[in-house]
C-alpha positions in Angstrom: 43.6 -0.1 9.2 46.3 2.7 9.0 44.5 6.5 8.5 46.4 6.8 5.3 45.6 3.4 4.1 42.1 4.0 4.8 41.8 7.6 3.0 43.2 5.7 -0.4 40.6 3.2 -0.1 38.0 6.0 0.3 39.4 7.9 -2.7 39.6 4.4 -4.8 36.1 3.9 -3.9 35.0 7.7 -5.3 37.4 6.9 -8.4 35.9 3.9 -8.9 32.0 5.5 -8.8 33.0 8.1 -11.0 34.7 6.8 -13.3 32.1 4.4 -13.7 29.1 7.3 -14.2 31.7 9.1 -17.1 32.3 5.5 -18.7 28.6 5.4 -19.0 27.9 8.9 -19.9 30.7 8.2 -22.8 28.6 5.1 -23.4 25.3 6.8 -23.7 26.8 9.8 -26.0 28.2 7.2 -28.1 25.0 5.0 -29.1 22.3 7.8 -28.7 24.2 10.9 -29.9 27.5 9.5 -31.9 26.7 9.1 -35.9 29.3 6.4 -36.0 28.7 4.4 -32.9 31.1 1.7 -31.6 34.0 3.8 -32.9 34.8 6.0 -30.4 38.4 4.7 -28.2 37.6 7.0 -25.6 34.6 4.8 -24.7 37.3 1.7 -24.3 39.5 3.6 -22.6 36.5 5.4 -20.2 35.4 1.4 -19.4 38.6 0.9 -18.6 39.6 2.5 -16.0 36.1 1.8 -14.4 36.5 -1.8 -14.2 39.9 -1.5 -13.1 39.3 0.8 -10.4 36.0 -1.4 -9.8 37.8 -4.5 -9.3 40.3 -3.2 -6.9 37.9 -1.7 -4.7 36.2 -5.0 -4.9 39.4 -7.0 -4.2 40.1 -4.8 -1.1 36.9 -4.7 0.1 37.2 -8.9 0.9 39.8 -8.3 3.0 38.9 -8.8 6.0 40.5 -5.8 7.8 38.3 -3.4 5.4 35.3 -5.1 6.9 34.9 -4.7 10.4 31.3 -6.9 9.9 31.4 -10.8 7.8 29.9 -10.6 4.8 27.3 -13.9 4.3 28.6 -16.4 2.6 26.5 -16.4 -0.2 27.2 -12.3 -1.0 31.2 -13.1 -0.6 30.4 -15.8 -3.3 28.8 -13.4 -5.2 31.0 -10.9 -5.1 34.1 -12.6 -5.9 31.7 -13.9 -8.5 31.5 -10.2 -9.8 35.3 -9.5 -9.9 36.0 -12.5 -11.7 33.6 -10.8 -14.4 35.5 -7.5 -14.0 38.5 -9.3 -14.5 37.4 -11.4 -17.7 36.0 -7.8 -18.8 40.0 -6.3 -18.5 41.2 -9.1 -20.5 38.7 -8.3 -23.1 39.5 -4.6 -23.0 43.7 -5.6 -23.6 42.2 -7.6 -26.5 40.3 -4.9 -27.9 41.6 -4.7 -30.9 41.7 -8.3 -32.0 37.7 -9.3 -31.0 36.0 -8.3 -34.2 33.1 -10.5 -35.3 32.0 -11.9 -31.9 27.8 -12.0 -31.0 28.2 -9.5 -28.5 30.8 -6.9 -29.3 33.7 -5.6 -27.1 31.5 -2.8 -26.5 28.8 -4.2 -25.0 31.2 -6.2 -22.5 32.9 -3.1 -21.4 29.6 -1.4 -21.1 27.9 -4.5 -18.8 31.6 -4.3 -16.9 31.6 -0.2 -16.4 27.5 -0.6 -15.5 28.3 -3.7 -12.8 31.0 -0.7 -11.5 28.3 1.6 -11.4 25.6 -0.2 -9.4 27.9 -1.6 -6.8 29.6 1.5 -6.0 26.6 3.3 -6.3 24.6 0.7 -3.6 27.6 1.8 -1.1 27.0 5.4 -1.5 24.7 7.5 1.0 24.3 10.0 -1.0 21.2 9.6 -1.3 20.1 8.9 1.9 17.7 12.2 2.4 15.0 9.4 0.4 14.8 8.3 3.8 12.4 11.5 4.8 9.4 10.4 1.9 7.3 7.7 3.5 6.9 4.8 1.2 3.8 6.1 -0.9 6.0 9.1 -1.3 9.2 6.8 -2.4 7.4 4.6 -4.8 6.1 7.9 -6.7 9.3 9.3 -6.8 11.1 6.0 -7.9 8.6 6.0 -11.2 8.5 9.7 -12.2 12.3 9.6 -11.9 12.7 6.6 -14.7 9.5 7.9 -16.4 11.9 11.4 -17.0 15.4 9.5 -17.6 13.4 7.3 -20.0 11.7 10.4 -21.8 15.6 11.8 -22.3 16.8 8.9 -23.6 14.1 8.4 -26.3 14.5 11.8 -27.3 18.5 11.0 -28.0 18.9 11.2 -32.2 19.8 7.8 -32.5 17.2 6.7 -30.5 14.5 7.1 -33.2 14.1 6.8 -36.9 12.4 10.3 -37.1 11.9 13.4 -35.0 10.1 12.9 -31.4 8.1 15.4 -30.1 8.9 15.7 -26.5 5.4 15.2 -25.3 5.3 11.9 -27.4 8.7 10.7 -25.7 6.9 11.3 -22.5 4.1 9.5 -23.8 5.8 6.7 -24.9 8.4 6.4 -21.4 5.1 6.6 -19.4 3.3 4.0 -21.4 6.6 2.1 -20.6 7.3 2.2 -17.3 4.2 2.0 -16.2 3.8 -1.1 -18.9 0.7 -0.1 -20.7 1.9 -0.9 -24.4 -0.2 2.4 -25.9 1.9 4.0 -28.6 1.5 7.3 -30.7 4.1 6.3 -33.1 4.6 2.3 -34.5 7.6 0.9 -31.7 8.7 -1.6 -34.5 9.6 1.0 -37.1 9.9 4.6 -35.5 12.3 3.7 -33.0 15.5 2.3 -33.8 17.5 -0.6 -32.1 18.9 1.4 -29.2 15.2 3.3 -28.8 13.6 -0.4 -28.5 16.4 -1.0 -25.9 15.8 2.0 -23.8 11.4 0.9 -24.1 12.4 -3.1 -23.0 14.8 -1.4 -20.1 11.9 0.7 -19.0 9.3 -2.1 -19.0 11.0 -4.7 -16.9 12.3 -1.7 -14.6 8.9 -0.7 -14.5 7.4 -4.0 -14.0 9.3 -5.3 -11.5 9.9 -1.8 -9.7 12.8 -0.2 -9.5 12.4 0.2 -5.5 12.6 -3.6 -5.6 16.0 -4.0 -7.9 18.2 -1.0 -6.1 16.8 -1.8 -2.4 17.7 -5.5 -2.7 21.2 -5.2 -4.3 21.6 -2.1 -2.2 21.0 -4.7 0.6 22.6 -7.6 -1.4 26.5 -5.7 -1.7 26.3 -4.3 1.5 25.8 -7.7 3.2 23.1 -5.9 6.0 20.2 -3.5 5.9 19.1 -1.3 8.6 15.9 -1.2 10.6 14.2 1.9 8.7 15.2 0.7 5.4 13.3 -2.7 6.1 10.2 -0.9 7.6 10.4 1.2 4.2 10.2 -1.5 2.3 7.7 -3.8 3.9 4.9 -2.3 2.3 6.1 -1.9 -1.1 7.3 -6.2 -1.3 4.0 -7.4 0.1 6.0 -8.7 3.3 4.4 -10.3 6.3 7.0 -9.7 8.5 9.7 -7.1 8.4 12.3 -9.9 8.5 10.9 -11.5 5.6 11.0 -7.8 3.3 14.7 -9.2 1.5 13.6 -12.4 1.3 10.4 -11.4 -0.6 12.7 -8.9 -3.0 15.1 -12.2 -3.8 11.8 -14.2 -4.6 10.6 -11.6 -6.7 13.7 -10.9 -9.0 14.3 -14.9 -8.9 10.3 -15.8 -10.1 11.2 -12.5 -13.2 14.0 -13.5 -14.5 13.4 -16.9 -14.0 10.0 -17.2 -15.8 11.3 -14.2 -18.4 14.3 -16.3 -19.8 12.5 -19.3 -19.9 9.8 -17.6 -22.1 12.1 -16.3 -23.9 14.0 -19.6 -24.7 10.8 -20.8 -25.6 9.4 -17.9 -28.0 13.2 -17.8 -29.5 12.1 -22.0 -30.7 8.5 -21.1 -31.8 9.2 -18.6 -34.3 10.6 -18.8 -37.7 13.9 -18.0 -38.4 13.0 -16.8 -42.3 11.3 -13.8 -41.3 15.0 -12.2 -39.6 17.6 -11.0 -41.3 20.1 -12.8 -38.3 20.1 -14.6 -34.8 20.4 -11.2 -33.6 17.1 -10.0 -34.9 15.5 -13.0 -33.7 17.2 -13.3 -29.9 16.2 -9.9 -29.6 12.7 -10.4 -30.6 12.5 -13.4 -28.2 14.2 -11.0 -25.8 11.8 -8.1 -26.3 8.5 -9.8 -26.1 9.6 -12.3 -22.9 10.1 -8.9 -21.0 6.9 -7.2 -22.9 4.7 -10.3 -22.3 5.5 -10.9 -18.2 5.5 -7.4 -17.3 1.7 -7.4 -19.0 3.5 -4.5 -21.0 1.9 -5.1 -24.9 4.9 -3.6 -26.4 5.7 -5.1 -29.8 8.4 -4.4 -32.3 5.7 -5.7 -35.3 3.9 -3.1 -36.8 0.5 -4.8 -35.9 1.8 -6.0 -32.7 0.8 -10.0 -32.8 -1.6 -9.5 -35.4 1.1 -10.1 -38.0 0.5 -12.8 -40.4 3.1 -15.2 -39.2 2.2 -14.4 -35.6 -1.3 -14.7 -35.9 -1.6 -18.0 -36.4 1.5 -19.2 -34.4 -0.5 -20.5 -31.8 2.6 -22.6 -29.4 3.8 -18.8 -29.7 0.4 -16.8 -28.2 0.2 -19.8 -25.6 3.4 -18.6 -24.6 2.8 -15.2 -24.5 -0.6 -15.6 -22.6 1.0 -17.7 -19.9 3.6 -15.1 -19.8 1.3 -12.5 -19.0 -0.9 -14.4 -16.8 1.7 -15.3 -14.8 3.1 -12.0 -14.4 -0.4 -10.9 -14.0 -0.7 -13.4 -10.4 1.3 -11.3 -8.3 4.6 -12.4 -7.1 3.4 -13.4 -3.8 1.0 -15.6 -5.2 2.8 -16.8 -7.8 5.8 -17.9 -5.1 3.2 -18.9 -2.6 1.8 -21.3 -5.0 4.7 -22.6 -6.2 5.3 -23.5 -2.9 2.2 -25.4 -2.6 3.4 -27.1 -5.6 6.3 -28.1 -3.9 5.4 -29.2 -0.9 2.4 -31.5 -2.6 5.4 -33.1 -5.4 6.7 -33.9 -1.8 4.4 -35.1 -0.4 2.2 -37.3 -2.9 4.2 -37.9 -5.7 7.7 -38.4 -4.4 6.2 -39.8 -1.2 8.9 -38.0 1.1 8.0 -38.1 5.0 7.4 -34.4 5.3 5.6 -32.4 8.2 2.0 -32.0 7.3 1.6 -27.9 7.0 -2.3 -26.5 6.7 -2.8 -23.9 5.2 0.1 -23.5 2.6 -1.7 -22.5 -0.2 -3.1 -19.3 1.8 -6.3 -17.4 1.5 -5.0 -14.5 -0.6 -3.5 -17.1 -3.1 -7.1 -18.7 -2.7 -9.2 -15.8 -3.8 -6.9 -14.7 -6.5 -6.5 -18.5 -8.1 -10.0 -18.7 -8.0 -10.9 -15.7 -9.2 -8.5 -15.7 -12.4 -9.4 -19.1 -13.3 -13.3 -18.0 -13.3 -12.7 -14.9 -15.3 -10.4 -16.8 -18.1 -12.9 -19.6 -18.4 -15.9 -17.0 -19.1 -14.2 -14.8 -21.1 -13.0 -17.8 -22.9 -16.2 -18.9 -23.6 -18.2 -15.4 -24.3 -15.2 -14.1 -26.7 -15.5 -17.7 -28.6 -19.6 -17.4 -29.0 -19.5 -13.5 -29.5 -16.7 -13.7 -32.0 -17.2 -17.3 -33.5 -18.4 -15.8 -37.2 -16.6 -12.6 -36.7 -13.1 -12.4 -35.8 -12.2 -15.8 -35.6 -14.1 -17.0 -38.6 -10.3 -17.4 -40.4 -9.1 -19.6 -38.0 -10.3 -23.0 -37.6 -10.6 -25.9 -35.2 -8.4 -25.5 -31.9 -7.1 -22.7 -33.3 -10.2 -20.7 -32.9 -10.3 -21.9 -28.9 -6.5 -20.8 -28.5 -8.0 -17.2 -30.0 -10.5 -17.4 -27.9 -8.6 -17.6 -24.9 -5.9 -15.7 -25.7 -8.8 -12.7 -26.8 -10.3 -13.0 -23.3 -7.0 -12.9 -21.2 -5.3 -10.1 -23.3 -7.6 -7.5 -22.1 -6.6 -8.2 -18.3 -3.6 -5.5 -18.8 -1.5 -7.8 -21.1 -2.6 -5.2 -24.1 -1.2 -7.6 -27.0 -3.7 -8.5 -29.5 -3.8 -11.4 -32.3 -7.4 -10.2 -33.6 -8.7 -6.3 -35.0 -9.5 -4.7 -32.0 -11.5 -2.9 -34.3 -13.9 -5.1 -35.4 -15.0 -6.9 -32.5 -19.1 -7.0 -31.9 -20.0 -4.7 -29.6 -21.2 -7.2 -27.1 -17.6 -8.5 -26.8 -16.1 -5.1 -26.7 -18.7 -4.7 -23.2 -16.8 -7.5 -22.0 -13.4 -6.5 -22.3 -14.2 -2.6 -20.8 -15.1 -5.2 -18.3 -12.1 -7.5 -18.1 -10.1 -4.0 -18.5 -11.5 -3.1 -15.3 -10.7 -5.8 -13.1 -7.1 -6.3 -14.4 -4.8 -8.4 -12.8 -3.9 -9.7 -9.6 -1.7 -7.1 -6.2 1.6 -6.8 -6.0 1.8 -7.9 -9.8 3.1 -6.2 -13.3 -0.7 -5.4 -14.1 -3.3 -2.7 -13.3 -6.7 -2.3 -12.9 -8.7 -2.6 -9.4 -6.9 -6.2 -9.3 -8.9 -9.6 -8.7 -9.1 -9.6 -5.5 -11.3 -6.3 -5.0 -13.9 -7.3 -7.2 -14.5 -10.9 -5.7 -14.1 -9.0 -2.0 -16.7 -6.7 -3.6 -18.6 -9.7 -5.0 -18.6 -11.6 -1.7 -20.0 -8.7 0.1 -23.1 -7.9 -2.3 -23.8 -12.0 -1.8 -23.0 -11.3 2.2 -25.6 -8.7 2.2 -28.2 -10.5 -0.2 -28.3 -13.3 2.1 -28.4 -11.2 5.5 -25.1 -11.7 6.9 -23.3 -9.7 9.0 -20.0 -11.3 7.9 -18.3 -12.0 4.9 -16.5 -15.7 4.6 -14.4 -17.9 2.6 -12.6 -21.0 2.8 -13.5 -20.9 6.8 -11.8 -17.6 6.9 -13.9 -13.9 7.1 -12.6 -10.9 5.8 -11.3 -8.2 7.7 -13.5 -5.2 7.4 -10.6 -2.7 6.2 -10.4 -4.9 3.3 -14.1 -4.1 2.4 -13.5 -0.4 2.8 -10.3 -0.7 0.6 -11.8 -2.7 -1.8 -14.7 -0.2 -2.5 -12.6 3.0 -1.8 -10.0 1.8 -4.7 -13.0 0.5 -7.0 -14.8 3.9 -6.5 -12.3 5.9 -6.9 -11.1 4.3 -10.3 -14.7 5.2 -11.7 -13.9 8.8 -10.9 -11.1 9.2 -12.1 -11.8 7.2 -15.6 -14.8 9.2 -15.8 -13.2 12.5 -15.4 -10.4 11.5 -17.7 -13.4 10.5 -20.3 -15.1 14.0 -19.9 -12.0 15.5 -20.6 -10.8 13.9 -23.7 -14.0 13.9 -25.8 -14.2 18.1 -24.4 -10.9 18.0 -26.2 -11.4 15.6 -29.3 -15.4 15.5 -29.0 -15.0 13.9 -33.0 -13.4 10.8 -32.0 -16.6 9.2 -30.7 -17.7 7.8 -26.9 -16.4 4.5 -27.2 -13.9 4.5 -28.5 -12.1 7.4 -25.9 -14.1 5.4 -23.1 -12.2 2.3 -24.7 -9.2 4.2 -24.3 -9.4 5.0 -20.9 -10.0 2.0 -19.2 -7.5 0.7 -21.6 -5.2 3.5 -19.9 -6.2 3.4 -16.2 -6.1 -0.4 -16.1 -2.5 -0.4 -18.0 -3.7 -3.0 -20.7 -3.0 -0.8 -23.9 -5.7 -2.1 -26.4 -7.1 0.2 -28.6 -9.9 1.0 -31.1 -7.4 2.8 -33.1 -7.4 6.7 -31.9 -4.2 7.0 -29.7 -1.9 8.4 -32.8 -4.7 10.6 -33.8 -5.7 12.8 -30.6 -5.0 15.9 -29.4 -1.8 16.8 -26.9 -4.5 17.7 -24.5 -5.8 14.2 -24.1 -2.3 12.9 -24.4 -1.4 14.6 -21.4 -4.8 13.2 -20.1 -3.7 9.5 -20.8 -0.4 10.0 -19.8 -1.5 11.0 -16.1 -4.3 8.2 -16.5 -1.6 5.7 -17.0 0.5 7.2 -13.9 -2.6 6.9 -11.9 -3.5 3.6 -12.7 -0.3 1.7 -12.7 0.6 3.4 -8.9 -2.9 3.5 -7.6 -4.8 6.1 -6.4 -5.0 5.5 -2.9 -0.7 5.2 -3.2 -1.2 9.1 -4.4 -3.3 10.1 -1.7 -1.4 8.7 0.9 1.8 10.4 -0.6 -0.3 13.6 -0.6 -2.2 13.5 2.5 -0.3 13.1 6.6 -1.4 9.6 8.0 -4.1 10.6 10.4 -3.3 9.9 14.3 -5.0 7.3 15.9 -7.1 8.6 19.1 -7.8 7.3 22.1 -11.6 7.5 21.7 -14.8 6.4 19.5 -18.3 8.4 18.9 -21.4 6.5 19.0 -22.5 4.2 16.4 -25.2 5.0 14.0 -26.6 3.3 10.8 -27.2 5.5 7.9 -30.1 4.9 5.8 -29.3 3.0 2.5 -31.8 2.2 -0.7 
């Protein structure tokens, strides 16, 4: 390539980038600021010229003398793919005038067209290559306090509400969000207005999934290659075993969401009535909003009593769907794509009776101990919340109805936060079991919090190890490493502390609202479940600001924040003696 032809590629690229970021920023002014939104020509006009410039950066860049390096098949399939969407999106935008009345409006089309622009201009940049000098604990911070602060601007845009939002409650509300807790100081459904609902389902599945997952992979993904120290970045963040396998883990994890989100939400779109929206609209985007909510174990609802709404509460296909939802987000996506694996290979195998290799061991231990572990905890829960609660909260339902209840009642509280019964009223026996339930939380490398499954049966196995006189702990013919002990107690420990500090703090601050229910709240918080006894509207900024870095804590971990505060200690060449300490 000529030296001229190549500087007006460069300054097509860099026309093409920012013209994108103004089409958005025209975008964002004119549904968050503009009084008459979806008016404004400028906005066309911005989209444009983005998706012009977009698509012929994106025609020259498959030309082979602009790439001195093959792209994969697959991404040149994609990304002619993407121009044939930027070039349906200039057709639309020549038609502007004469596409009144469609289901999604010109605007949004331009918008999705200018945003495509955006992030594959913006996964070519190194401008922001400097991330390279955090260490992963570091990155993953930054990664959620950066959308927990664009998300607080947004919500604070007028059109974004219904009402005025105090800054701290925006931040409040982005936290709860992104780090998908589902407590809210103002009602979701009726305080925030369509575009403020947007902005909280955009944070949620951003937050769920993690944004270090969606820009590393189709920063990797339109660039066609990744370098060494981005893989080694990323390999403890996906849950990778080997660094050659950290891509293939974030396709498998953006494949399993979106995957199990739109069938969900196909599903909840067919369970609910139609009569109680106004239009298809209403209702897709009530499918839309609870799929997201429910598999990111988020609890956001746009119903004012989130599913304890009459025509909810007894809609039980719908909470069935909703609970597997959450449970499945609440596996852990390497579970959840190791055992569908398993699934796989045994449809193979058995039922289809295909002459496959035999494989041991597919269904690994990690898969082993959380499976277990989850079905335990559903089937008692299940059956403690159903004795507990028989004459008490689910005395109006009857037959299987009370047993769907039941189980939906015991699995909620593992950080899914939605609720079909008063939180309120539950006997105080059953509210013991779901601090405990809180607690535990979900599964690693899931959308939940909590300590996750897997550190209380480790921590389970080891009481029973040391009951019965063993100097190792095993399962399934495999032992546990001892790091895995001293994680599991370090994380369940330090969880305690930091709960217990929180609750010292907020009833200093609000000592009328009562013990439990601000102890309620905070396991609630740390464990990102969002279930409440009814105080979070009511407290003080103080203890806001208390939940809000309770929630931060607990959906990143605390052992991810001391890492990112303390230097990784150097390993030396030597050991002192060993000596046992005296214990009980």
């Amino acid at each position: 390539m000529t030296t001229a032809a190549n500087r007006f590629y460069v300054v097509l690229q860099h026309l093409a980038f920012w013209s994108a970021v103004g089409a958005l920023l025209f975008i964002l002014y004119d549904v968050g600021v503009n009084p008459v939104a979806g008016e404004n020509i400028w906005v066309h006009r911005a989209c444009g010229i983005a998706i012009a410039a977009g698509f012929a950066v994106g025609t020259l860049r498959n030309v082979p003398a602009i790439e001195l390096q093959p792209f994969r098949r697959t991404v040149l399939i994609i990304d002619l793919l993407y121009l044939g969407y930027l070039a349906m999106a200039l057709v639309r935008f020549f038609q502007v005038w004469d596409d009144a009345g469609t289901l999604i409006p010109i605007e949004a089309r331009l918008g999705l067209g200018a945003a495509a622009v955006f992030f594959r201009e913006l996964s070519a940049r190194r401008e922001l290559s400097w991330l390279r000098l955090l260490n992963p604990a570091q990155l993953f911070l930054t990664s959620f306090l950066s959308i927990i602060l664009i998300g607080t601007g947004l919500l604070l845009l007028p059109n974004a509400s219904n009402g005025q939002l105090s800054l701290l409650d925006a931040l409040f509300t982005s936290t709860s969000a992104v780090c998908v807790t589902g407590l809210i100081v103002v009602d979701t459904g009726s305080f925030f207005a369509p575009f403020g609902q947007f902005v909280i389902a955009a944070l949620i599945q951003i937050g769920g999934i993690g944004i270090m997952t969606v820009t590393s992979y189709f920063s990797y993904f339109f660039k066609g290659r990744a370098s060494y120290e981005d893989q080694l970045l990323l390999k403890d963040l996906t849950y990778a075993g080997k660094i050659s396998d950290v891509f293939n883990s974030l396709k498998r994890v953006l494949l399993l969401t979106f995957t199990i989100e739109l069938a969900g939400i196909i599903i909840i779109f067919f369970t609910i009535d139609s009569d109680h929206f106004d239009n298809v609209g209403q209702q897709l985007f009530f499918s839309v909003f609870h799929g997201i909510s429910a598999f990111c174990n988020a609890g956001f609802s746009t119903l004012e009593n989130n599913l304890y709404e009459p025509f909810v509460r007894f809609n039980y296909p719908l909470q069935l769907t909703v609970a597997a939802l959450f449970i499945l987000g609440g596996l852990g996506f390497p579970i959840t794509s190791n055992f569908l694996k398993f699934l796989g290979y045994k449809m193979k195998r058995n039922l289809l009776r295909l002459e496959t290799a035999y494989t041991p061991w597919v269904l690994n231990i990690n898969s082993r101990i959380v499976l277990s572990t989850t079905i335990i905890l559903l089937a008692a829960g299940t059956l403690l919340f159903y004795a507990f609660e028989y004459n008490n909260t689910l005395a109006e339902h009857q037959g299987a109805g009370k047993w769907v209840a039941a189980f939906f009642g015991a699995a909620t509280p593992r950080t899914a936060g939605f609720n079909t019964i008063d939180t309120a009223a539950l006997n105080l026996n059953t509210i013991m079991i779901v601090f405990l339930l809180m607690w535990i939380g979900a599964s690693p490398g899931s959308t939940g919090g909590g300590i996750k499954t897997t550190t209380v049966a480790v921590g389970t196995l080891n009481l029973m190890s040391l009951a019965k006189g063993k100097e190792r702990i095993e399962i399934f013919r495999r032992e546990i490493s001892p790091l895995s002990v001293r994680r599991a107690f370090a994380i369940m420990l330090l969880s305690l502390i930091v709960i217990g500090a929180a609750v010292f703090l907020i009833a200093s601050f609000d000592p009328d609202k009562g013990l439990l229910p601000i102890a309620f709240e905070c396991f609630s918080a740390y464990s990102t479940v969002g279930l409440s006894l009814g105080i979070t509207g009511t407290i003080s900024e103080q203890s806001k600001i208390v939940l809000i870095v309770l929630m931060f804590a607990g959906r990143v971990g605390m052992l991810t924040i001391l890492a990112a505060l303390m230097h990784r200690h150097r390993h030396y060449k030597y050991r002192y003696p060993t000596e046992d300490i005296l214990i009980n």
